[in-house]
C-alpha positions as CSV (number, residue, x, y, z in Angstrom):
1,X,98.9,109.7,81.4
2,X,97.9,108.3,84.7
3,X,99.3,105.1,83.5
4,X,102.2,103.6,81.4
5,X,103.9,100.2,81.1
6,X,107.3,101.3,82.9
7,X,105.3,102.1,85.9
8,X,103.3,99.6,85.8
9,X,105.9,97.1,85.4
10,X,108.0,98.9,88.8
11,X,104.8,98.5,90.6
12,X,104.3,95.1,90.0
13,X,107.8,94.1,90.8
14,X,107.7,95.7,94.0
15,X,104.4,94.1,94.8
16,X,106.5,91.1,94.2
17,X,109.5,91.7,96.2
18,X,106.9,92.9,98.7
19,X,105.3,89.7,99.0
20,X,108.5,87.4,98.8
21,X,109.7,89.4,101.7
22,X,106.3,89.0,103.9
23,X,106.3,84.8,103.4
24,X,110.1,84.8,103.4
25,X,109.7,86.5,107.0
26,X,107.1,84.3,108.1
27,X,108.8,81.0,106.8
28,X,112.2,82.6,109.4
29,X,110.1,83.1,112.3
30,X,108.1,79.8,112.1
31,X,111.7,78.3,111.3
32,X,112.6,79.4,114.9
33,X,109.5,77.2,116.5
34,X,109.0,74.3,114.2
35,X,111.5,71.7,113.7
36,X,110.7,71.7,110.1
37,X,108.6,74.4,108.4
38,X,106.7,73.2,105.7
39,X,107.4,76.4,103.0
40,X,103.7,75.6,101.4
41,X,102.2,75.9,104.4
42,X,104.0,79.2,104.6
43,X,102.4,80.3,101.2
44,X,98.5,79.0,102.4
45,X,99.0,80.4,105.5
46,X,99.7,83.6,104.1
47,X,97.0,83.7,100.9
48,X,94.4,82.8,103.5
49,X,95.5,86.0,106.2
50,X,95.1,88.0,102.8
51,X,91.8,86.7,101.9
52,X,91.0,87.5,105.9
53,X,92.2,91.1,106.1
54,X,90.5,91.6,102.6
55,X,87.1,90.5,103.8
56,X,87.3,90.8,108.1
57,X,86.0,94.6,109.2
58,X,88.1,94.2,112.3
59,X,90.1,96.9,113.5
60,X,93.9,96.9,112.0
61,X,92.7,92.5,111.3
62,X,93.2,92.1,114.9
63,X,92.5,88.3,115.2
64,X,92.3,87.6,111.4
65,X,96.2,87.4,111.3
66,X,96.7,85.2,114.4
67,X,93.6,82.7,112.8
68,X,95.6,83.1,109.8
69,X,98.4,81.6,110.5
70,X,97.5,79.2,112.6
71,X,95.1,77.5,110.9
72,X,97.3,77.6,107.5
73,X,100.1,75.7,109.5
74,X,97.6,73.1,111.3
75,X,96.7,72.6,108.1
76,X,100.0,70.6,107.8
77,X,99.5,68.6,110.9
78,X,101.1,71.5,113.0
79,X,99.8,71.6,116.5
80,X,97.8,74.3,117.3
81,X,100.0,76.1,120.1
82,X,103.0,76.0,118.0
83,X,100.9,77.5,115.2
84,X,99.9,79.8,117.5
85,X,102.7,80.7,118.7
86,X,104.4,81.3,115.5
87,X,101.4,83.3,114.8
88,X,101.8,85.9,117.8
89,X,105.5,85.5,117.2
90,X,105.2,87.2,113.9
91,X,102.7,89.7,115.0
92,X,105.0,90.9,117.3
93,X,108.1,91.0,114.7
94,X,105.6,93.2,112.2
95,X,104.5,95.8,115.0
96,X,108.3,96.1,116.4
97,X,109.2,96.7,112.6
98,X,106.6,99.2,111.9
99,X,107.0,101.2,115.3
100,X,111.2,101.1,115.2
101,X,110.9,101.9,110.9
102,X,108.1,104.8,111.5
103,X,110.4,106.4,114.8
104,X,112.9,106.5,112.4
105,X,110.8,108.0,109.8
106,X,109.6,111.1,112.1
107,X,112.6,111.8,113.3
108,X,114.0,112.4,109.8
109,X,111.2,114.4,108.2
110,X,110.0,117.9,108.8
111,X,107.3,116.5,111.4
112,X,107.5,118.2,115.3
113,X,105.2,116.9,117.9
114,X,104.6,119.3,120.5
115,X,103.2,117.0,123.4
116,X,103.3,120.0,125.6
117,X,100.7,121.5,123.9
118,X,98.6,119.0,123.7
119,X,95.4,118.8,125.8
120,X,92.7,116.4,126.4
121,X,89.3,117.6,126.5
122,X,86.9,116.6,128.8
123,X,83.3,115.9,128.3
């Protein structure tokens, strides 16, 4: 069967968990900027990046993310280059995730890039 409760039930969990963890993350770093973070603005902030990403045709929602959040947060009378800032703040704590988590996932699997074999060709 391509589809039973059980594993529908793990997915949606995780989708949960997955989600929690994103707006948790976001609440932490705008915690670190603002001298009190307004946790709804956290959720709006984060339902309208979705809504962006979903819809925006921009590369990786370069833009979408930063307007995001910082337009979710002014929302609640936050000014704009503290929203911004917690923006590009979080940006930054996503990409350094991704690059340190997918290092470490290379190095551990079966992958070997040869860069000395590599070449560029020219038109």
């Amino acid at each position: 069967a391509l589809f039973n409760i059980k594993t529908g039930f793990i997915v949606l969990l995780l989708s949960i968990l997955s989600t929690s963890l994103f707006i948790l993350s976001l609440y932490f770093v705008s915690k670190a900027f603002l001298t009190e973070p307004i946790f709804l603005s956290i959720i709006l902030s984060y339902c309208i990046l979705i809504i962006g990403i979903a819809i925006t045709s921009s590369p990786g929602g370069i833009g979408v993310m930063h307007a995001a959040i910082t337009y979710g947060l002014i929302l609640f009378n936050v000014e704009e280059s503290l929203a911004l800032l917690v923006a590009i703040s979080f940006h930054l704590l996503n990409l350094a995730h991704n690059v340190f988590f997918g290092i470490i996932s290379i190095m551990s699997s079966d992958i070997k890039i040869n860069l000395r074999s590599y070449k560029i060709k020219k038109f």
